[in-house]
RODO-2510 file (C-alpha; in nm, 4 decimals, decimal comma):
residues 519
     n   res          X          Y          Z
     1     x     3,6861     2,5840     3,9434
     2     x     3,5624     2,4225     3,5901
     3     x     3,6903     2,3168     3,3296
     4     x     3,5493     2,5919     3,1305
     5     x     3,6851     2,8226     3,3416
     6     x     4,0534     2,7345     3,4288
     7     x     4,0959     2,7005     3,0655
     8     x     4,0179     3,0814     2,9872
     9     x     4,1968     3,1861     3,3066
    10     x     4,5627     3,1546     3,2269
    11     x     4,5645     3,5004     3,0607
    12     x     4,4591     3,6351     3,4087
    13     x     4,7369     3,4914     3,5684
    14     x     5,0173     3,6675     3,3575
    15     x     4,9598     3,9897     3,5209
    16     x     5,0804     3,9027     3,9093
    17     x     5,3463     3,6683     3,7393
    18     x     5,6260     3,9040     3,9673
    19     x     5,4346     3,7222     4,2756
    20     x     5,3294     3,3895     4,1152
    21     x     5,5278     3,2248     4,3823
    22     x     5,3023     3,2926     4,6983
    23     x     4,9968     3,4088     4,5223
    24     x     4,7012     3,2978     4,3364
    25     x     4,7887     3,4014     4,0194
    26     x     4,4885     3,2222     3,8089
    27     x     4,2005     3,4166     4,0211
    28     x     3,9873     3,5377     3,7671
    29     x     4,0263     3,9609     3,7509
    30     x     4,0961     4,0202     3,4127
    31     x     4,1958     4,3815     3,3020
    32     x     4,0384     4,5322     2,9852
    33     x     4,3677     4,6557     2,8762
    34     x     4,5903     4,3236     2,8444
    35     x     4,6403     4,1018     2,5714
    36     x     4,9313     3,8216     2,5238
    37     x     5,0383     4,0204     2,2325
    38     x     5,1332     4,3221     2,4805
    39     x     5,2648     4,1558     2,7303
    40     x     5,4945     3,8812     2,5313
    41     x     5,7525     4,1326     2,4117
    42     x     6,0553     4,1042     2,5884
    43     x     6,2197     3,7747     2,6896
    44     x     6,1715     3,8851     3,1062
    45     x     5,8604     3,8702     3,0572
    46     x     5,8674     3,5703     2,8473
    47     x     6,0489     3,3824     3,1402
    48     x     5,8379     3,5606     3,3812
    49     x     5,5430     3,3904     3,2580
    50     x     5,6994     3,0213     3,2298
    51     x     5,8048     3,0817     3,5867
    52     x     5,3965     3,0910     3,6696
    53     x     5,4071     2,7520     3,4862
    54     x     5,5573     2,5888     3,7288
    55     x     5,3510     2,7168     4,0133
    56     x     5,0708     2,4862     3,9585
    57     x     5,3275     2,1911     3,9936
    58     x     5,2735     2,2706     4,3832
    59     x     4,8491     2,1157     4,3492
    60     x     5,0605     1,7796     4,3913
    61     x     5,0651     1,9135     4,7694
    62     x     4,7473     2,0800     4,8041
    63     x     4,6313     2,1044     5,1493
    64     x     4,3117     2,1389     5,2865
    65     x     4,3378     2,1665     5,6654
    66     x     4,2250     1,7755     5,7313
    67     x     4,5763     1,6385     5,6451
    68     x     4,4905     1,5619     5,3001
    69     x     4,7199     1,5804     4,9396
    70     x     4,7125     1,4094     4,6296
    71     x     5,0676     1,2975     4,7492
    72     x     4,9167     1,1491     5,0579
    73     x     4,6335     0,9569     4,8659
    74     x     4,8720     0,8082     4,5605
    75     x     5,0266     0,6044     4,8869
    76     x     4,7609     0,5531     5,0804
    77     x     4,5821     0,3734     4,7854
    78     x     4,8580     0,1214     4,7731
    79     x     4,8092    -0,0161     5,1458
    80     x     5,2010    -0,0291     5,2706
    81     x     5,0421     0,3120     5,4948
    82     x     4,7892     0,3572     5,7291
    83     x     4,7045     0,7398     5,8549
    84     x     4,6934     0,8477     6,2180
    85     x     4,4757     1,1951     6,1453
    86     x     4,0967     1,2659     6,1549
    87     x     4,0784     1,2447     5,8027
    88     x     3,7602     1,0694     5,7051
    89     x     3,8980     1,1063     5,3022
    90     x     4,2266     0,9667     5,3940
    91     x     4,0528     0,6234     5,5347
    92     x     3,8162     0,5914     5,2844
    93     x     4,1361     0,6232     4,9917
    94     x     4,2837     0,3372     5,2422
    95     x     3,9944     0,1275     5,2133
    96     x     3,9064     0,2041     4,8628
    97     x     3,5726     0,3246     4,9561
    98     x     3,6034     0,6989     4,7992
    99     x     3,3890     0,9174     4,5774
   100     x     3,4417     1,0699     4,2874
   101     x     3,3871     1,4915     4,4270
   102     x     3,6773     1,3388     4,7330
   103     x     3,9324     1,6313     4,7665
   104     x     4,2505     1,4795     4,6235
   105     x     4,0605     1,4006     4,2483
   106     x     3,9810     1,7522     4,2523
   107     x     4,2655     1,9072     4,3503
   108     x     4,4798     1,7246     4,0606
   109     x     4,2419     1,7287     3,8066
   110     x     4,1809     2,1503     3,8887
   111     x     4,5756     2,2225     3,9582
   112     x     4,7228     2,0439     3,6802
   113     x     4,4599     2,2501     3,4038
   114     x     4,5360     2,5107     3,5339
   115     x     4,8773     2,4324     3,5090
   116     x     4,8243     2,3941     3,1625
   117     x     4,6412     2,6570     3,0405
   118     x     4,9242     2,9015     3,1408
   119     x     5,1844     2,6140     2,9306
   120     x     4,9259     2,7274     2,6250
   121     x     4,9661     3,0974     2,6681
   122     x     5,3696     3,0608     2,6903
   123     x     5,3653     2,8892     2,3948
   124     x     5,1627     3,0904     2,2230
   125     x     5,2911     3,4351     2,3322
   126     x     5,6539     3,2881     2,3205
   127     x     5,6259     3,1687     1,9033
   128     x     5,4795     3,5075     1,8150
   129     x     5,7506     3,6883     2,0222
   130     x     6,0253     3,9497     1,8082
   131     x     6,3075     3,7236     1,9256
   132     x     6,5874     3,4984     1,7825
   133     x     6,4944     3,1690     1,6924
   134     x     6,7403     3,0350     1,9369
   135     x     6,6166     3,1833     2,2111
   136     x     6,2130     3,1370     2,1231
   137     x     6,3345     2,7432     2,0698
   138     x     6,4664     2,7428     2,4493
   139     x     6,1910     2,9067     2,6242
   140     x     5,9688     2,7160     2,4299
   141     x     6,1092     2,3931     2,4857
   142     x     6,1082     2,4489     2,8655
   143     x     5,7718     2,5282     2,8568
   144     x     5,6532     2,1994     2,6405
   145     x     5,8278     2,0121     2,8906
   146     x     5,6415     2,1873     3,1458
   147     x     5,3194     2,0826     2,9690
   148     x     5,4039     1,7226     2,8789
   149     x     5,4654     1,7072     3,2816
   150     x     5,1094     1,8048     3,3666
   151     x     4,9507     1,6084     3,0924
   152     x     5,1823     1,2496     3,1924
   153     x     5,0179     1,3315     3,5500
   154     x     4,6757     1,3777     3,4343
   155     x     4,6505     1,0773     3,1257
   156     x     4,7829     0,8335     3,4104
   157     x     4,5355     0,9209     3,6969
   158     x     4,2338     1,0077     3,4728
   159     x     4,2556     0,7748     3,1504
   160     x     4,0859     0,9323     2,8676
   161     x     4,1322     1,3214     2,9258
   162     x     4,0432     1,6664     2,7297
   163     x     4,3651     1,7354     2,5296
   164     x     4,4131     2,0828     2,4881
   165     x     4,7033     2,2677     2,3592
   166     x     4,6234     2,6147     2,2375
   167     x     4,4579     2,9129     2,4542
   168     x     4,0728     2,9147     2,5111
   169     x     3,8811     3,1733     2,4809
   170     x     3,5098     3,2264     2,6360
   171     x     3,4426     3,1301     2,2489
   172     x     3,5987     2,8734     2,1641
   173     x     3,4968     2,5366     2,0035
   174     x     3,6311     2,3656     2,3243
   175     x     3,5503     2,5567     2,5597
   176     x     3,3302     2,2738     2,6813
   177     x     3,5549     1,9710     2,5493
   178     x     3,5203     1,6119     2,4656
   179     x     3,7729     1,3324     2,6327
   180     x     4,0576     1,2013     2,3846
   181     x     4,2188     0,8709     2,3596
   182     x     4,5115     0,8117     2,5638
   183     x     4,7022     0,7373     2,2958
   184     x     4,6437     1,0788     2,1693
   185     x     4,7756     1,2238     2,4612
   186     x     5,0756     1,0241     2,5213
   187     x     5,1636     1,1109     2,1654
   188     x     5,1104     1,4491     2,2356
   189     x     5,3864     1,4186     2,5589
   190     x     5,6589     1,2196     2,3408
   191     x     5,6227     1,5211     2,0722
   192     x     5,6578     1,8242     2,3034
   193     x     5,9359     1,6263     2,4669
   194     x     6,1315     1,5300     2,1730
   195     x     6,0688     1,9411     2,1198
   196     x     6,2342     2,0426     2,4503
   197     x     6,5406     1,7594     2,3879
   198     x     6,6215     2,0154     2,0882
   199     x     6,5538     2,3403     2,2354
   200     x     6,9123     2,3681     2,3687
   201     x     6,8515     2,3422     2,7015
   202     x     7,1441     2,3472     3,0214
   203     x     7,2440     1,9824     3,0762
   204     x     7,1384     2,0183     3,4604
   205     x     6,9956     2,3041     3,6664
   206     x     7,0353     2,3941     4,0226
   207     x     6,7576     2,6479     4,0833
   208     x     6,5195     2,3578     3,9735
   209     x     6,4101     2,4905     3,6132
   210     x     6,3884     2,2446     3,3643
   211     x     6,7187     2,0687     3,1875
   212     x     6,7705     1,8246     2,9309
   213     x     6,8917     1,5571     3,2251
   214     x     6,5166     1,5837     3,3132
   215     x     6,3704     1,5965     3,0086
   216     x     6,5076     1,2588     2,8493
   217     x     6,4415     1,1238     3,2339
   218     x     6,0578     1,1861     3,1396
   219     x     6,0996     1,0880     2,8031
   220     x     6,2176     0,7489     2,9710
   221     x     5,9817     0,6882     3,2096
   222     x     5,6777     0,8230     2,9716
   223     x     5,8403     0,5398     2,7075
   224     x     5,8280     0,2902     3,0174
   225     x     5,5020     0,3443     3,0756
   226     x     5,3880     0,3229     2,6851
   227     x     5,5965     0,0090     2,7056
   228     x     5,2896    -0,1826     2,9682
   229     x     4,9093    -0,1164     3,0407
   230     x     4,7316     0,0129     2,9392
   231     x     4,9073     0,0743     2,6215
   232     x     5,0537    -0,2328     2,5866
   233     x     5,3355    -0,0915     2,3133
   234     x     5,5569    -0,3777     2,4731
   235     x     5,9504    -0,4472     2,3510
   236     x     5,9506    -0,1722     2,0982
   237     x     5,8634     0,0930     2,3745
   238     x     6,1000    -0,0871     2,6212
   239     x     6,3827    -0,0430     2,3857
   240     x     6,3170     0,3557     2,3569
   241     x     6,3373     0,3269     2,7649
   242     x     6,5978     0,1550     2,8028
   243     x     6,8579     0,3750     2,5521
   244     x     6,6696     0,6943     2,6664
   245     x     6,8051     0,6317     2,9921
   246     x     7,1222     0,5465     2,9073
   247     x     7,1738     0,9126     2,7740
   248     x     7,1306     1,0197     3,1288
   249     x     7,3241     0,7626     3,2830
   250     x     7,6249     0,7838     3,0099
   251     x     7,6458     1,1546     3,1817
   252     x     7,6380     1,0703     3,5267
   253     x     7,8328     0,8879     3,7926
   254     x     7,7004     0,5659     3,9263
   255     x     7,8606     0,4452     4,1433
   256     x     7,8058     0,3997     4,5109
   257     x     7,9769     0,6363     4,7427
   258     x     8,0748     0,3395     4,9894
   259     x     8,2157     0,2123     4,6836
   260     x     8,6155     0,1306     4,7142
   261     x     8,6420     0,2578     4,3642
   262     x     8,4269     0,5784     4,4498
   263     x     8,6055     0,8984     4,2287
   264     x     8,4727     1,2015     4,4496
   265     x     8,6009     1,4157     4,1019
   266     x     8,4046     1,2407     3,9021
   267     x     8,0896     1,2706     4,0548
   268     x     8,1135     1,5715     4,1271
   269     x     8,1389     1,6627     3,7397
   270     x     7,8479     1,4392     3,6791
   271     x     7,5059     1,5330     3,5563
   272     x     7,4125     1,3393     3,8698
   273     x     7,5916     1,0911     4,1145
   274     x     7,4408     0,9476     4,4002
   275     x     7,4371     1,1170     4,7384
   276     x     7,6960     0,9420     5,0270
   277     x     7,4151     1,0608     5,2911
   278     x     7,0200     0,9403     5,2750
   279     x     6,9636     1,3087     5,4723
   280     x     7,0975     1,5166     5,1743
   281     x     6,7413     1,3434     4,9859
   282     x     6,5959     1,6466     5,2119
   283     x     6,8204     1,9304     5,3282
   284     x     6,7976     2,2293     5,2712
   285     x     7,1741     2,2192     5,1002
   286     x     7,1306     2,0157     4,8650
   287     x     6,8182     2,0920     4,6716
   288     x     6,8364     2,0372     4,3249
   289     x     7,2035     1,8238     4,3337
   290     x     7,3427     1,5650     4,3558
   291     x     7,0611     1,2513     4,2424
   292     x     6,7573     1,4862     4,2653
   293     x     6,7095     1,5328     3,8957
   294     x     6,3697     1,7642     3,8975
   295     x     6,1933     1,8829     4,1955
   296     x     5,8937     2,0838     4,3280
   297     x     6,0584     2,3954     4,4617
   298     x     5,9642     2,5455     4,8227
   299     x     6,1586     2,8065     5,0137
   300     x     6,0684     2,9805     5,3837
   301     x     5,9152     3,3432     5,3087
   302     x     5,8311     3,2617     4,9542
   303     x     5,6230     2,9565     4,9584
   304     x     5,6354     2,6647     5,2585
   305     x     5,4398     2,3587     5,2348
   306     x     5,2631     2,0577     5,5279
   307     x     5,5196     1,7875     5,3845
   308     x     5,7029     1,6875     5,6614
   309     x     5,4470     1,7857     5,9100
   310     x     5,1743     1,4409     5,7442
   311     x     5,4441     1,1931     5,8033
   312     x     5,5454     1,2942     6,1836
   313     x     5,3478     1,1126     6,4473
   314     x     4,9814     1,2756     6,5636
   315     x     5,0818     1,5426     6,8253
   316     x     5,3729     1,3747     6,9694
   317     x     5,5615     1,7344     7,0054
   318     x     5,8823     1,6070     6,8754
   319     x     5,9226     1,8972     6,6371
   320     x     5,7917     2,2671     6,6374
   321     x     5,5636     2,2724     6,3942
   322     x     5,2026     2,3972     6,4855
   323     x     5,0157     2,0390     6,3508
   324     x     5,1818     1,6830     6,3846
   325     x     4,9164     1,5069     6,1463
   326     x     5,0269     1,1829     6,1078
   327     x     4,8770     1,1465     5,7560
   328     x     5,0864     0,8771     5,6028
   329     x     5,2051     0,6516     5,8457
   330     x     5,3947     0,3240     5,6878
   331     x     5,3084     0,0069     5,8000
   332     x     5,5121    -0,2537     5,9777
   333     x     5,4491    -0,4969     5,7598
   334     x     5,6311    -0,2698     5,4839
   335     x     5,9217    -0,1466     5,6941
   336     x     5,9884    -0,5353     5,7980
   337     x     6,0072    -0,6326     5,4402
   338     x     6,3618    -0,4388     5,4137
   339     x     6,6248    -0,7237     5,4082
   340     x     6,8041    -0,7446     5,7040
   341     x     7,0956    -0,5253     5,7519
   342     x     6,9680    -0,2723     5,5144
   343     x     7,0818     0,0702     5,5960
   344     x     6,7868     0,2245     5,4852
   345     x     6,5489     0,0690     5,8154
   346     x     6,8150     0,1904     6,0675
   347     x     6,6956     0,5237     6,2622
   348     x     6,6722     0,8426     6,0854
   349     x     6,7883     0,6862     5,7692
   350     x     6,4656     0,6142     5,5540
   351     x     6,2408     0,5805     5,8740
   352     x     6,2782     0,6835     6,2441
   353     x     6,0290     0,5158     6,5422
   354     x     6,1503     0,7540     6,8258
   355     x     6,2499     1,1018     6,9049
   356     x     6,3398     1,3480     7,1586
   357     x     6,0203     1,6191     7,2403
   358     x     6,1014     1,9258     7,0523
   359     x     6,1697     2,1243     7,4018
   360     x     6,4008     1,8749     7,5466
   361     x     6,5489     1,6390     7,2930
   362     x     6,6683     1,4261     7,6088
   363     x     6,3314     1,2719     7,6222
   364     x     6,2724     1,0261     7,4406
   365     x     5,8933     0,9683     7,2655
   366     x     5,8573     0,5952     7,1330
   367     x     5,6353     0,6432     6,8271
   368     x     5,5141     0,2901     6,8344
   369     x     5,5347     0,2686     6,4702
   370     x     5,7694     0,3665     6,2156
   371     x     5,7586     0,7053     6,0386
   372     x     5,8900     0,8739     5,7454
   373     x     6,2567     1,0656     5,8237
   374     x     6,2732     1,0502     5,4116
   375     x     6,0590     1,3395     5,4165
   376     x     6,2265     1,4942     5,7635
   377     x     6,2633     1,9107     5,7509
   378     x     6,5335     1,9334     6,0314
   379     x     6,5493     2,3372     5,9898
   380     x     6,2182     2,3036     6,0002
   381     x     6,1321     2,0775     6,2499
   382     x     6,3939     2,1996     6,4970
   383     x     6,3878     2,5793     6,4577
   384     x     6,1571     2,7646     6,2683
   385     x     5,8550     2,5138     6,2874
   386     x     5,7820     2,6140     5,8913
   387     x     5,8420     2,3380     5,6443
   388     x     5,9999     2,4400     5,2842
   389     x     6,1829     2,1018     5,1514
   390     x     6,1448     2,0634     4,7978
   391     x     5,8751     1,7780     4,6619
   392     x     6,1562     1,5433     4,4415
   393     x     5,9720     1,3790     4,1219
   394     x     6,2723     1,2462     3,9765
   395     x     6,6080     1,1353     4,1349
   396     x     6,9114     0,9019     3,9841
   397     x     6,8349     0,6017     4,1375
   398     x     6,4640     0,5496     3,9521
   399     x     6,6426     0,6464     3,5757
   400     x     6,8614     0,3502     3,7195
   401     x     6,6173     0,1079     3,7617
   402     x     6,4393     0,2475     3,4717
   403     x     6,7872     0,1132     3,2112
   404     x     6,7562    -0,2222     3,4219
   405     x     6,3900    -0,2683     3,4097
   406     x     6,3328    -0,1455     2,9874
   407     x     6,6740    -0,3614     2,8742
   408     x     6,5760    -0,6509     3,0763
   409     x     6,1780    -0,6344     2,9481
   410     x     6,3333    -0,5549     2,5834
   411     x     6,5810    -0,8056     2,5647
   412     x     6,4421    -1,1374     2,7984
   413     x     6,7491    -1,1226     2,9769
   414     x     6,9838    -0,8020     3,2158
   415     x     7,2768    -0,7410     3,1154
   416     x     7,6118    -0,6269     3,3354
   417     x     7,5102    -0,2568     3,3210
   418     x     7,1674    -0,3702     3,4852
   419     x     7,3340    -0,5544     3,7046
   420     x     7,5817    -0,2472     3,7681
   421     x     7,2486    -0,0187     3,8170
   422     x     7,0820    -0,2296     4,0743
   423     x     7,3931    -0,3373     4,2920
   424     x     7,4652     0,0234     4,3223
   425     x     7,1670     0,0886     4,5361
   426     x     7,1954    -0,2043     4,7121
   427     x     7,5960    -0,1297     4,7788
   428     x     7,4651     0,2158     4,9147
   429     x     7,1938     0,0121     5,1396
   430     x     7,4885    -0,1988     5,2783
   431     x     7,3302    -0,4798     5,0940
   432     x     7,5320    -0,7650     4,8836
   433     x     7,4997    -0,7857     4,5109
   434     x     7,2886    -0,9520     4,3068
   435     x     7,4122    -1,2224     4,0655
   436     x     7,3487    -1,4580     3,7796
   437     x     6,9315    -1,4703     3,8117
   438     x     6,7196    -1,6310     3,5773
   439     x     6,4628    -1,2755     3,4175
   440     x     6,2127    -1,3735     3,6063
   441     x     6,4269    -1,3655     3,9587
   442     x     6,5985    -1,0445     3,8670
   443     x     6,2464    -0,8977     3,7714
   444     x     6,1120    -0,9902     4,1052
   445     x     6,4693    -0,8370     4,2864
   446     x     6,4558    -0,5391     4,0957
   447     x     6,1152    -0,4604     4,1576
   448     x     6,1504    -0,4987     4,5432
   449     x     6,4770    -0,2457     4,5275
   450     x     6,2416    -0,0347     4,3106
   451     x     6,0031    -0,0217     4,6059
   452     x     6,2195     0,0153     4,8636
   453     x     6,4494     0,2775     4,7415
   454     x     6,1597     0,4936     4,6425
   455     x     5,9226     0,4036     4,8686
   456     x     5,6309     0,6988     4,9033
   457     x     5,7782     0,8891     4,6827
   458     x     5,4522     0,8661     4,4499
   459     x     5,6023     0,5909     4,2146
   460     x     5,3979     0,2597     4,3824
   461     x     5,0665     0,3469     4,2098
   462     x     5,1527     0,4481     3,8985
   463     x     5,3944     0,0576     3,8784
   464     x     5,0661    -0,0837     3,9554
   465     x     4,8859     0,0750     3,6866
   466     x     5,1590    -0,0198     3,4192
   467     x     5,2158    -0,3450     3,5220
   468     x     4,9448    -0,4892     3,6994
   469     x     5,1301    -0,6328     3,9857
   470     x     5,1639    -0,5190     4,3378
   471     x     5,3970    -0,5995     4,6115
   472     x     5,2700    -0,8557     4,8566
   473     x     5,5073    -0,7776     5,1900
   474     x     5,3481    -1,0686     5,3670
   475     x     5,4687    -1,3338     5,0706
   476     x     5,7705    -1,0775     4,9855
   477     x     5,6996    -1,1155     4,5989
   478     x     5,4998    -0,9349     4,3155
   479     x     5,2116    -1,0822     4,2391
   480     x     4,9019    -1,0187     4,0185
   481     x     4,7191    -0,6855     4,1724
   482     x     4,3836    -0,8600     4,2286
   483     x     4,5263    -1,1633     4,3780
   484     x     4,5628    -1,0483     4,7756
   485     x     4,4620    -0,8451     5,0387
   486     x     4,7305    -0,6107     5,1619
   487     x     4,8303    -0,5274     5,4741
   488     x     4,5110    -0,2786     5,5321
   489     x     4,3400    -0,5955     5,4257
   490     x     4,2209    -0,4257     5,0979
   491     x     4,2622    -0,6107     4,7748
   492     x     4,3298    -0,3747     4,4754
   493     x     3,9919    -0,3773     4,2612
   494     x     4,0554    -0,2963     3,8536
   495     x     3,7657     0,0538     3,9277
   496     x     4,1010     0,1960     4,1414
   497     x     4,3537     0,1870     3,8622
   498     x     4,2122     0,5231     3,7494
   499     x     4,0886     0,7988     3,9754
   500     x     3,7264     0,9471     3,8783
   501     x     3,6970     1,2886     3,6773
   502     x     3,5363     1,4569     3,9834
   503     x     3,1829     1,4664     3,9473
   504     x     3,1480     1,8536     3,9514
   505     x     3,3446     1,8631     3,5745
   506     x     3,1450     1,5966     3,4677
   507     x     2,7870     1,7574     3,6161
   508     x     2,9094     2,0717     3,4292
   509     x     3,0327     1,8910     3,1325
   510     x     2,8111     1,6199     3,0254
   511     x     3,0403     1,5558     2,7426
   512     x     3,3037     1,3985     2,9807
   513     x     3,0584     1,1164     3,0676
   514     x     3,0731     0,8518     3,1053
   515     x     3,3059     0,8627     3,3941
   516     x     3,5606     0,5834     3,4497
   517     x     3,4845     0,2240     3,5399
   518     x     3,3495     0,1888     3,8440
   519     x     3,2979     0,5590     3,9644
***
């Protein structure tokens, strides 16, 4: 779909909004009787339609049959994964020989419009709405921070993108638009957030809508990002990081649960605390709780998803489920770089390299490689053989190493509570604090915890783009991007910092040419 088109096609989906969550609610059949003005009366149906903003959050996980996502390719472009499937797209993102029409560009770039065209109609609809001001202010503001979402997604892969925050219409000016400045759009995303801190939303939420505990987490990590490239807004931008995520960390508990201090009270009456068990990162219990701060939602008979069925080993038969891709497969070279002792490497913690065949668990399959447990559906892959666990953006421990990263880069030097942030994790990891490091030493520590507590969770390529280094397993330090091959023997060229705008927008929209360097 264009452009052009999923622009105009949010109206459309507002009619099938009572199904949004297992149908295609931005096909184009508009009726001749609708308008937003009829439909935006009552607050249902006000909510109804910010719950089909969210939908589109799921294009992260497109699948097209070939064991291929967005998700997949953000990780495979880094090189600490390889891919076991028949995917000729997935090898070419691991050798950084794509083109610009390859599936995952698409699928973003398409999705995450979409995404925001309905984000325009809510808006819209919602401020012209015969309701309090209180209660326009809160649907509004969880719709804003729907849209600044979508658009921190899209300025970071794409660069220079259409900015577009009203409804179009088949006649409007920008119907065929022109590419803004990223500094345009990231001040568009710190506005609508600063919006939604103010719109009096619940401190956390455990159905997975939007809360102020996520919303000042974006605001921190969009202010992180400002902070390096390509912005380059430096210490000022740190400093709004840094105390951003202090809000969310002044509300939640922080310490480790193998912690001899550990208050189980406390926690619990936490915005967040950290989990005492790596598995409850993806159970079915504990969705939405705990550390996992905003997630993708999934549930069996409503929507399911191929998650955990791309990291299990090519057709091993360890689980039920119909398709054992293989799709992102880490390397050894990555899972070796753990320190040693860390609890994160041991089986069915992080990683697992062996398990029983799904019809007789007493027989053991060696993988030969390690594979992603993180991602592990145990319902899923031991019963039903139909994946559903949630898709976490956002968890505890990254606004954690957000404080340490922003006060250290703001202030030339951590102080005790980024010590306190970082030891945490490690103390969780079985691992022994760090201590009395020169910046530069604590930047390089921090960096590796950042990498290996949220390994593939999407966060390697987007640290890449902001601060043009990249982990080097083989010397276990950070080094310039450019500088070394890694362990697919790739080195990281400046052209795959961005993703292309996929060639069918820019064939049907001259005015986004040029496309990026390199593409």
């Amino acid at each position: 779909m264009k452009l052009k088109n999923i622009i105009i096609a949010g109206a459309c989906s507002l009619l099938l909004l009572g199904n949004s969550a297992c149908s295609d609610f931005l096909e184009e059949n508009p009726k001749t009787d609708f308008s937003e003005k009829n439909y935006f009366v009552t607050v249902n149906q006000a909510q109804k339609a910010i719950d089909g903003a969210y939908e589109r959050l799921r294009a992260l996980q497109n699948y097209d049959g070939y064991d291929e996502g967005p998700w997949v390719t953000l990780d495979l472009l880094c090189g600490h994964a390889t891919t076991l499937g028949q995917s000729t797209y997935n090898n070419l993102y691991i050798r950084h020989q794509a083109a610009a029409n390859n599936t995952s560009f698409k699928s973003i770039w398409q999705g995450f419009y979409e995404g925001i065209a309905t984000c325009n109609l809510c808006v819209e609809g919602i401020s012209d709405m015969d309701a309090s001001d209180s209660v326009k202010k809160g649907l509004l503001g969880e719709v804003r921070a729907l849209r600044a979402l979508y658009y921190f997604y899209l300025v970071r892969l794409y660069g220079d993108i259409p900015l577009i925050l009203e409804p179009v219409t088949a006649t409007s000016a920008s119907l065929y638009p022109e590419r803004d400045s990223q500094e345009s759009v990231f001040k568009a995303i710190v506005e609508d957030l600063k919006y939604a801190e103010t719109a009096g939303l619940s401190a956390t939420n455990t159905s997975g809508r939007v809360s102020i505990g996520f919303v000042k987490t974006l605001l921190a990590d969009v202010y992180l990002y400002m902070a390096g490239y390509p912005l380059s807004k430096g210490k000022e931008y740190y400093e709004l990081s840094y105390k951003k995520a202090k809000e969310v960390l002044d509300n939640s508990y922080c310490v480790a649960p193998n912690n001899p201090s550990y208050n189980a009270a406390q926690a619990n009456a936490a915005w967040y605390s950290l989990f005492d068990d790596y598995e409850k990162l993806h159970d079915d219990e504990n969705k939405n709780r705990g550390e996992l701060i905003f997630q993708i939602q999934y549930k069996e008979g409503i929507e399911t998803n191929q998650i955990a069925c791309m990291t299990i080993p090519t057709n091993r038969r360890v689980t039920r489920y119909s398709v054992e891709f293989g799709a992102l497969m880490p390397t050894w070279e990555f899972y070796n770089s753990y320190e040693p002792g860390d609890k994160r490497t041991r089986e069915k913690e992080f990683f697992f390299t062996k398990d029983g065949l799904a019809e007789d668990k007493s027989q053991i399959i060696e993988f030969g490689q390690p594979s992603l447990y993180k991602y592990y559906d145990k319902e899923g892959a031991e019963e039903t053989g139909i994946c559903d666990i949630n898709f976490t953006l956002y968890r505890l421990p990254e606004v954690m190493f957000i404080y340490a990263e922003a006060y250290t880069e703001a202030t030339g030097t951590p102080d005790q509570m980024s010590y306190d942030m970082v030891n945490a994790i490690r103390e969780r990891a079985e691992l022994a604090p760090l201590a009395s490091l020169s910046k530069e030493d604590f930047m390089q520590a921090l960096r590796k915890e950042r990498a290996h507590e949220l390994c593939f969770e999407n966060k390697d390529y987007f640290d890449i783009q902001r601060t043009r280094l990249a982990y080097n397993v083989v010397a276990d330090s950070f080094m310039t991007y450019t500088s070394f091959a890694n362990e697919n023997g790739v080195t990281f060229s400046e052209k795959y910092l961005l993703w292309p705008i996929p060639s069918t927008e820019v064939d049907a929209n001259p005015k986004l040419a040029p496309n990026n360097p390199g593409w």
